[in-house]
Each structure stands twice: as structure tokens, then as C-alpha cells.
C-alpha positions as CSV (number, residue, x, y, z in Angstrom):
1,X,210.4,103.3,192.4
2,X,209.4,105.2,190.0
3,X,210.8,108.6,188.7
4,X,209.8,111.7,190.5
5,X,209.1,114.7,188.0
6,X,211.3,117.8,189.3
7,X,210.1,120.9,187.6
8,X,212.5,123.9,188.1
9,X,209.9,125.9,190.1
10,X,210.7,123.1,193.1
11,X,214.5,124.2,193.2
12,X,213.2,127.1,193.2
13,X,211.6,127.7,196.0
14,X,214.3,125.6,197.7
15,X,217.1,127.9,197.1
16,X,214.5,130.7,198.6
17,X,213.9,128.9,201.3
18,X,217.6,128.3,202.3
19,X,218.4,132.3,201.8
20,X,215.5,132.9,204.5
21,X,216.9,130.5,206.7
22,X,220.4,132.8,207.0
23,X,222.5,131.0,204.5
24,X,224.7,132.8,202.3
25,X,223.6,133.7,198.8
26,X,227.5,133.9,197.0
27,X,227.5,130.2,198.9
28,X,224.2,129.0,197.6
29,X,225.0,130.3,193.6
30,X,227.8,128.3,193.6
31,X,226.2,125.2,194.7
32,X,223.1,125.7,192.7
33,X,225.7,126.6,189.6
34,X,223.8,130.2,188.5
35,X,225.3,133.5,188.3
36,X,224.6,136.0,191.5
37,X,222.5,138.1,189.2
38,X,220.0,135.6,188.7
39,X,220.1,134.6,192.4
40,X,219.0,138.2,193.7
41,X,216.1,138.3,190.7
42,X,214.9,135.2,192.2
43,X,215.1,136.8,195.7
44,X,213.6,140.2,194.6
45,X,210.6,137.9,192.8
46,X,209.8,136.7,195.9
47,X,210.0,139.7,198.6
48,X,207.7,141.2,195.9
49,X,205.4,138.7,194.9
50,X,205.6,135.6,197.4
51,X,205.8,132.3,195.8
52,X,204.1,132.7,192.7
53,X,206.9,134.7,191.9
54,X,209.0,131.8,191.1
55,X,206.7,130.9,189.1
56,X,207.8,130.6,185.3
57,X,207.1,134.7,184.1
58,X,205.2,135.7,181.1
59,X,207.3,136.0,177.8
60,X,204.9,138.3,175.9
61,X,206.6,139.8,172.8
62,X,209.4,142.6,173.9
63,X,211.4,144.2,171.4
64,X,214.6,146.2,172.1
65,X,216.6,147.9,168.8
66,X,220.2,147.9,169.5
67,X,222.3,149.5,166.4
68,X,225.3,147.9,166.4
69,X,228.2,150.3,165.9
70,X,230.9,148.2,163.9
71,X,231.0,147.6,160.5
72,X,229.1,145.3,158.4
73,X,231.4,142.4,158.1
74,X,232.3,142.4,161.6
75,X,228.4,142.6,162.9
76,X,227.8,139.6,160.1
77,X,230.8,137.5,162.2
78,X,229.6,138.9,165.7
79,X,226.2,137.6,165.1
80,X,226.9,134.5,163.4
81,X,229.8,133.6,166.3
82,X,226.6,134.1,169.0
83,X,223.7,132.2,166.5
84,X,226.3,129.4,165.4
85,X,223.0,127.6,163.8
86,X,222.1,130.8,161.5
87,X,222.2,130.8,158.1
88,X,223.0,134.3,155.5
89,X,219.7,134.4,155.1
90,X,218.6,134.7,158.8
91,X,221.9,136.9,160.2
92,X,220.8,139.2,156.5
93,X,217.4,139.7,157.9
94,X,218.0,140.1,161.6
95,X,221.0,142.4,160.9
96,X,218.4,144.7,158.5
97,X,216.3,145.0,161.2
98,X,218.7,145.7,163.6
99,X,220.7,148.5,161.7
100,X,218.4,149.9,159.2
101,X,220.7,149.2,156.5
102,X,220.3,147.5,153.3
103,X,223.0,144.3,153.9
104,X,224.8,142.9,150.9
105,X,222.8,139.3,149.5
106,X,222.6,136.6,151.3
107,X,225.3,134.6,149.0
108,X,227.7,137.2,149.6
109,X,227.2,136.8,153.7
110,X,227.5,133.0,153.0
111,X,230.4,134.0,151.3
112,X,232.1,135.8,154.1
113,X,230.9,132.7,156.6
114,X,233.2,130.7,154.5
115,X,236.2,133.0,154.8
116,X,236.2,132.8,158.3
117,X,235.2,129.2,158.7
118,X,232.5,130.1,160.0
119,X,230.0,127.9,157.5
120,X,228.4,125.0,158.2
121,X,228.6,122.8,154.5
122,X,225.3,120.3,154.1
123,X,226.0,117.2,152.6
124,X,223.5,116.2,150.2
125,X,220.0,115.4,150.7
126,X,217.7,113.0,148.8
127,X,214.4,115.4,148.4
128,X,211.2,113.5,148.8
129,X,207.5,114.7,147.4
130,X,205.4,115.7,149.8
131,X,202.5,113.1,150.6
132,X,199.5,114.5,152.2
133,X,197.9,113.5,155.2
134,X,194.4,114.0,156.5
135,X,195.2,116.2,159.6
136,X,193.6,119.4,159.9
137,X,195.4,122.1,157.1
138,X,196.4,125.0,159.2
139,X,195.8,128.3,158.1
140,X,195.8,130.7,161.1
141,X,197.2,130.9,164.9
142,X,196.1,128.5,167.0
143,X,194.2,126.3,164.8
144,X,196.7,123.7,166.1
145,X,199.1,123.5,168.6
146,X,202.2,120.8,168.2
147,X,203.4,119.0,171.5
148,X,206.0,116.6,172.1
149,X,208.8,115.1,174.4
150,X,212.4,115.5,173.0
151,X,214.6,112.8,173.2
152,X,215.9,112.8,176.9
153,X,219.3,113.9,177.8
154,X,221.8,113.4,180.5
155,X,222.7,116.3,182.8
156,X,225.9,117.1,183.8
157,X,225.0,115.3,187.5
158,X,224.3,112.8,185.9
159,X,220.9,112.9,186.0
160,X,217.7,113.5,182.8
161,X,216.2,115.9,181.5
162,X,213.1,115.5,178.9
163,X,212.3,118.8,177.8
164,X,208.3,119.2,177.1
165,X,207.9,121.8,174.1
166,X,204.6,122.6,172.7
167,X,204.4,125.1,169.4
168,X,201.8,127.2,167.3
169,X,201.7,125.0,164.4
170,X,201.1,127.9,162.1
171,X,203.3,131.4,163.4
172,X,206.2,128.2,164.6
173,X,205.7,130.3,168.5
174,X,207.4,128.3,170.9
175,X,204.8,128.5,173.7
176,X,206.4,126.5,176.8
177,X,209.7,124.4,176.5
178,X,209.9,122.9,180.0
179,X,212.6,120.9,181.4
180,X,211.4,117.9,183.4
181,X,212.9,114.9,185.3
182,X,210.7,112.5,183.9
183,X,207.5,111.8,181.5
184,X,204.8,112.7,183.9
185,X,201.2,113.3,182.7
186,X,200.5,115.4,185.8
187,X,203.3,117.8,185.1
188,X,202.3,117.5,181.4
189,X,199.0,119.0,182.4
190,X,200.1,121.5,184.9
191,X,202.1,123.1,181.7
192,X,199.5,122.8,179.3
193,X,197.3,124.8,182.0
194,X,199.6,127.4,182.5
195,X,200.3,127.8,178.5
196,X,196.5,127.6,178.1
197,X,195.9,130.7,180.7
198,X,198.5,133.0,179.1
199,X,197.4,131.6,175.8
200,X,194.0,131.1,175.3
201,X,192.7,127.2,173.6
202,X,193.5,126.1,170.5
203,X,191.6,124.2,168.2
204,X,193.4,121.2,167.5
205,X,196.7,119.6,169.9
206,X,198.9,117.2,167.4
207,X,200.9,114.9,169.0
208,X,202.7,111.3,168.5
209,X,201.0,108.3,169.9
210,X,203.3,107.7,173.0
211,X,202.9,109.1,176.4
212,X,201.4,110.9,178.0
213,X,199.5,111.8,175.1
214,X,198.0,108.4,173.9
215,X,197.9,104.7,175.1
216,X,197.6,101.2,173.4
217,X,194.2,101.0,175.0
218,X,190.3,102.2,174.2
219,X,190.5,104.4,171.2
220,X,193.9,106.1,172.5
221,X,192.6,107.7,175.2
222,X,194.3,108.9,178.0
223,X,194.2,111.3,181.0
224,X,195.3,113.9,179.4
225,X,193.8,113.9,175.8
226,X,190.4,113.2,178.1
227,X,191.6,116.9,179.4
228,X,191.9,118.5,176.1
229,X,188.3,116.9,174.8
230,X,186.8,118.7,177.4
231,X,187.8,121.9,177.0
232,X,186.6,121.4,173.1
233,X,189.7,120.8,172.6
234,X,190.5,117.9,169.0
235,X,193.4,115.7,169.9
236,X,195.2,115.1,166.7
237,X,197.7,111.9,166.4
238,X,200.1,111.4,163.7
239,X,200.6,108.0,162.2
240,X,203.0,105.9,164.0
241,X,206.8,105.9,162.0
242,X,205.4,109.4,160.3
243,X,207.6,112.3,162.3
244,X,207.4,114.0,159.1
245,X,203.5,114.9,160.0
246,X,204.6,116.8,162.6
247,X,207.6,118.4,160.8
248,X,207.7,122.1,161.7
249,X,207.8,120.8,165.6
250,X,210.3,118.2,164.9
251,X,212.9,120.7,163.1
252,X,212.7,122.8,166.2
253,X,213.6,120.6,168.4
254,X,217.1,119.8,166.2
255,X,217.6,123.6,166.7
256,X,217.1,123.5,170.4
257,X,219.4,120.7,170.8
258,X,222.3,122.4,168.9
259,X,221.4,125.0,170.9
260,X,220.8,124.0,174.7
261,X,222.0,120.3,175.4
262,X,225.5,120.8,173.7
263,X,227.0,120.3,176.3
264,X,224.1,119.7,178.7
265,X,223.9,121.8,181.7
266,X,225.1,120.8,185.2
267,X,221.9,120.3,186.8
268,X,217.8,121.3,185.8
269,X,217.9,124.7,187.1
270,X,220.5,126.1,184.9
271,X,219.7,123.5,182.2
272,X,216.0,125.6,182.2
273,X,217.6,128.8,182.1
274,X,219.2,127.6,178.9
275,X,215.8,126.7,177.7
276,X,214.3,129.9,178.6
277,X,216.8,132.1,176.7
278,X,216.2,129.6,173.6
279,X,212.5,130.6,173.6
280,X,213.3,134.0,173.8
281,X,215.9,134.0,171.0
282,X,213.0,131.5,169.2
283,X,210.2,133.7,169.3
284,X,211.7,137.0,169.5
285,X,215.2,137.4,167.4
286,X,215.1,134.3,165.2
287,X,213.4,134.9,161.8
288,X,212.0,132.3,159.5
289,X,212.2,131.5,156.0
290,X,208.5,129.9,156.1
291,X,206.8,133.3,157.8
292,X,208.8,135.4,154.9
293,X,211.6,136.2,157.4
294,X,209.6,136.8,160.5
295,X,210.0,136.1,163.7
296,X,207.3,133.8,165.3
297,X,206.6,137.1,167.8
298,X,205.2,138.9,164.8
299,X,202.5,136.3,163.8
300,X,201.5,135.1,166.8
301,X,198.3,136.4,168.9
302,X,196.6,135.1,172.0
303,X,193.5,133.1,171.1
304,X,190.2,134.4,171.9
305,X,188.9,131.6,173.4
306,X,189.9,131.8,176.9
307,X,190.2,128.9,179.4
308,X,187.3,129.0,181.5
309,X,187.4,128.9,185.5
310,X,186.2,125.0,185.5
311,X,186.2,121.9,183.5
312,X,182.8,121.7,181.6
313,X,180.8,118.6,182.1
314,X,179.9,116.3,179.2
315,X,176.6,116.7,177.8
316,X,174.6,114.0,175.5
317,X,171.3,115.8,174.4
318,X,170.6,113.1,171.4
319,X,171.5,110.4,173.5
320,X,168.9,108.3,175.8
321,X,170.5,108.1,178.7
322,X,174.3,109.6,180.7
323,X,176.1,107.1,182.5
324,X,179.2,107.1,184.7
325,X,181.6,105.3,184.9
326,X,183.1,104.1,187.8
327,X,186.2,104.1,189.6
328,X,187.7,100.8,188.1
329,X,186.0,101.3,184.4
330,X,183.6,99.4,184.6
331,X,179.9,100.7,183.2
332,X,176.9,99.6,184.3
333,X,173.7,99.9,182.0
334,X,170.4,99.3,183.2
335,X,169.6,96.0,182.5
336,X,172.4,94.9,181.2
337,X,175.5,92.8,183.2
338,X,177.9,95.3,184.2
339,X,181.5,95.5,181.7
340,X,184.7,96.8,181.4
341,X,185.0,100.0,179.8
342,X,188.4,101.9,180.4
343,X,189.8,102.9,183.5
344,X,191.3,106.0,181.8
345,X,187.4,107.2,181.9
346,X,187.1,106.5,185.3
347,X,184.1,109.2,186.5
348,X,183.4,110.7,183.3
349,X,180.0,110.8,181.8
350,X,179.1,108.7,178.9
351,X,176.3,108.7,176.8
352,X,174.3,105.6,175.6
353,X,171.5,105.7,172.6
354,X,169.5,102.3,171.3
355,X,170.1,101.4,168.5
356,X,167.7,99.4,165.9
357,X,169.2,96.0,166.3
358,X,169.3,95.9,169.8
359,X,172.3,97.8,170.8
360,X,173.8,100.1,172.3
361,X,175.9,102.7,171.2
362,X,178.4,104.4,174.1
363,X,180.0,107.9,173.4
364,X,182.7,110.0,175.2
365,X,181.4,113.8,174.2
366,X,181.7,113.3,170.1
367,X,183.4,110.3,170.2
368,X,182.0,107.1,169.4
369,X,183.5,104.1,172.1
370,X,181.8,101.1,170.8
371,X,178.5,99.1,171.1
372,X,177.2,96.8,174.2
373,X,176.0,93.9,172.8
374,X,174.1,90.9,174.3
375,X,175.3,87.3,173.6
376,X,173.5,85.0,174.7
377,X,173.4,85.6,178.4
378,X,176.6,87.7,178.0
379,X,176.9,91.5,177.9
380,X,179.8,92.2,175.9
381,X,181.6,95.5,174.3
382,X,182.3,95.8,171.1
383,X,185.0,98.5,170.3
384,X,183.9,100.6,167.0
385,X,186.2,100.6,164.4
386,X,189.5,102.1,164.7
387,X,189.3,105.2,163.0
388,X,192.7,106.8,161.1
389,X,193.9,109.2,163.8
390,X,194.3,111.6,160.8
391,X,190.8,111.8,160.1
């Protein structure tokens, strides 16, 4: 059988659903491995808002300035003994902002790091130019968004956990980071809805070619890209063996496993707690060398275009004729045998136009499928070229 996708949201309103039924909450912390506190927020959630209270909360920007009292040198080693990842650079900016003071360089802090043992020595790395692709050049918020599966992890029962992350390309914002029990393109979507929502659309989604983003079948398509085209939504895919074009995405994800899965977490529901502090510490705390030493919370903005209340439908005004296909991909055009298109456009709306030899060109929205063809008394379907999926 195949994996069922547990989001935390399910445990949730399990461990809810035992308190109403009389059973102790001390008892059902300790077998659900969270701390009391977090049981009685979950509780108070509910009693206030019903289910959709254990729903996963909005993490707009929320800034709290705590001076810290001690001494220079001991808040450099306080803060770098919490952010064990940091570097001078970051714990000198953070700790600016945080005191008010002027902090001594950042090769002096690196300095005192190494003192303590508390610095982490690179060995060395072989530099490489930088090659240029053709996906889109990002200049502002939500131009693109980055989305990926990390590598999946064992669980301290013994079970997965593959983390779904997506990112604002440009301000690095990490917008969802969702633990799952398995690859699911229905889950996949549920989060991209929610992120989307809060969020507003961006222009572009990047992704790898694997699933659920792409397939091996008609020009990469799948459920969920389908999803994204029609909300105007590009679907960007890097070249296969090129992690490097979605490098800002990737080197977060080595942060958030330092981070979160070191050790792993007993079971999802703490495991996502873990994930939801990360983003917090990501977006909020954590300043970047790239943004000039800000954090992703100062750069980032909703978008302005908003997701609407329903799916728009496909529209072909240049085309001679809409078609659907059906259930089990096949397309029917009239006079023509009926053929196999994709199944992973089963009951959209495509749009055919003549052409002057005699075919017939079939579109999905701006996308160009192939051409129906006759040979002989055959109909037959003639896949357009593959395109680069960095054009």
C-alpha cells in the first residue's frame, strides 16, 4: 500500500479529540512527547476558534527587542552557543540590533569563537565561475518562488519525514516548511493554497523535475504545475544534475538540517514544532549576508495579486475551436480518430487552431502540446519540440 501523507494538523486534532473525551492532558503530553505548555495552547486554540484553530497560524513579521544585560563577550558566546550555525558576521549584526551598541569587527568575534572552541573551520573549497542560465533574473519579491522536497529523514519512531519548503527567491523568506509523511501532490497543493492565501501569487514557482512537480510525460506536466498555470502562475524547471540553479533554496535547506533533524525528533508533531521555530528564527532573527545583513522579514511583502475565490477557466480567443479532454486523455477532434493526449489533463480545456499544411496545433493556456496529424488513415500526435525548461 501505498504511503499515507500525515500532516501535523491530523495529530492535531487527535490529541483534541482525546482531551474532550476525559483523558488526561499531563498523560496525553507525554505520549504525544510535547511540553504541557504547548498542549493547553493547543486546547485554548480550539475552545476559541474550533478546528481551524489547529490549523497552522500566521507567522507575519513580529519583532520583540530584548537588551541583553551581560557583557559583550559573554552575549557573543550566549548567542553563538543557541545559533551554533552562525557566523561573526551574523551574531555581529544580530547582536547590534539587539543592544544598540557598536560590536567589535567581525574578525575579532571570529576571534573569540576560536578561544572558546566555539568555531566551525571550513576546509577549502574549489570556487567555480558562475555560468548563467536562462531562468527568469529576479529582481523583486515574489517574482519567483523556490519549492522543493528535502531529502527525507527517519524519525525517532522510526518512521519519515519529507519536509516541503517553499522560499521567496529574492528576500530568501521561508514561506511554509511542512513536515509530511510522504511525497503527496494533494498535500503538496493543500500547502501551496494556504501559503498562496496568506501570501498572495507569485510570478514564477522554480522547482526540480521530480515529483510532484514534474513528470517523464507530455511536456512535464503534472497535477500540480496544471494548478499553478492556472492561476497565471510560470512553472520554472531547473536542468536536471543543476541544483546549483536553485542555489539560495538548496543552501537553506543545509541550514535547516543542521538545525532541525540533528537528532531527528521523536515523532511528526514535535518534529514540526522544530520546523516552525526554524522559520521563525529564518525569517525573523537570522540576518543575511546577500540582503546586506537583513533579515528575510525586512524585505519581504505580501504580493498584490491575491488568490482569487475559484480556479479560472482556460480561455483560447485566437484559437478555432476549445476541446476537452476526457477522463482517460484521450481528445477527440471533429473529424479526426480520437488520440491519446495526457491523462494529467484529464477535463481541462484545450485549444486547437489549423494550421496551413493541414494540421492541427493543440494548446494548454500558452503552452504549445503538439500537432494532430493525419497519416494515412491514421490520426496521430505529434509532440512539439521539447523546449529548455529554462527558457
Amino acid at each position: 500500500m501505498p504511503w499515507k501523507a500525515t500532516k501535523p494538523v491530523d495529530l492535531r486534532v487527535e490529541f483534541v479529540g482525546r482531551l474532550q473525551r476525559g483523558e488526561r492532558m499531563t498523560d496525553l503530553c507525554r505520549e504525544y512527547g510535547v511540553s504541557r505548555k504547548t498542549g493547553h495552547k493547543l486546547w485554548n486554540r480550539y475552545q476559541e476558534l474550533g478546528v481551524i484553530g489547529l490549523e497552522e497560524q500566521s507567522r507575519a513579521p513580529k519583532w520583540t527587542w530584548n537588551r541583553m544585560a551581560a557583557e559583550t563577550a559573554e552575549a557573543i558566546l550566549t548567542m553563538r552557543r543557541k545559533h551554533p550555525t552562525w557566523g561573526p558576521l551574523k551574531l555581529k549584526s544580530t547582536l547590534e540590533r539587539e543592544l544598540g551598541a557598536k560590536l567589535p569587527a567581525a574578525s575579532s568575534i571570529g576571534n573569540l569563537l576560536r578561544k572558546h572552541d566555539l568555531s566551525q573551520r571550513r576546509g577549502l573549497r574549489h570556487r567555480h565561475a558562475a555560468r548563467p542560465t536562462r531562468l527568469l533574473s529576479v529582481q523583486a519579491v515574489n517574482e519567483v518562488w523556490c519549492a522543493d522536497y528535502k531529502g527525507q529523514f527517519r524519525l525517532g519512531n522510526g518512521s519519515y519525514c519529507y519536509p516541503l519548503t517553499i522560499t521567496d527567491q529574492h528576500s530568501r523568506y521561508l514561506l511554509a516548511c511542512e513536515g509530511m509523511g510522504a511525497i503527496s501532490e494533494e498535500q503538496a497543493r493543500e500547502v501551496f493554497q494556504d501559503v498562496m492565501r496568506e501570501h498572495g501569487l507569485p510570478g514564477a514557482i522554480r522547482t526540480d523535475n521530480g515529483a510532484p512537480f514534474a513528470t517523464t510525460g507530455l511536456a512535464g506536466l503534472s497535477k500540480l504545475s496544471i494548478y499553478w498555470m492556472l492561476l497565471g502562475i510560470k512553472h520554472e524547471r531547473i536542468r536536471p544534475g543543476h541544483p546549483e540553479e536553485n542555489g539560495r533554496h538548496e543552501r537553506m535547506h543545509r541550514t535547516l538540517k543542521a538545525e532541525t533533524t540533528r537528532p531527528a525528533r521523536p515523532n511528526l508533531l514535535q518534529q514540526q514544532e522544530s520546523f516552525d521555530a526554524f522559520r521563525d528564527v529564518f525569517n525573523t532573527k537570522r540576518p543575511h549576508e546577500a540582503l546586506e545583513m537583513l533579515r528575510p522579514a525586512d524585505v519581504f511583502q505580501a504580493s498584490s495579486r491575491l488568490y482569487p475565490a475559484s480556479l479560472p477557466e482556460p480561455s483560447y480567443p485566437l484559437h478555432d475551436d476549445t476541446i476537452f479532454v476526457s477522463r482517460t486523455g484521450y481528445l477527440r477532434v471533429p473529424g479526426l480518430d480520437r488520440f491519446y493526449l495526457t491523462t494529467v489533463l484529464a477535463g481541462q480545456a484545450v485549444g486547437i487552431r489549423e494550421g496551413y499544411d493541414g494540421s492541427w496545433l493543440v494548446s494548454f493556456l500558452d503552452l504549445d502540446l503538439g500537432y494532430i496529424e493525419k497519416n494515412g488513415s491514421q490520426t496521430i500526435f505529434r509532440p512539439a519540440s521539447p523546449a529548455s525548461p529554462n527558457v
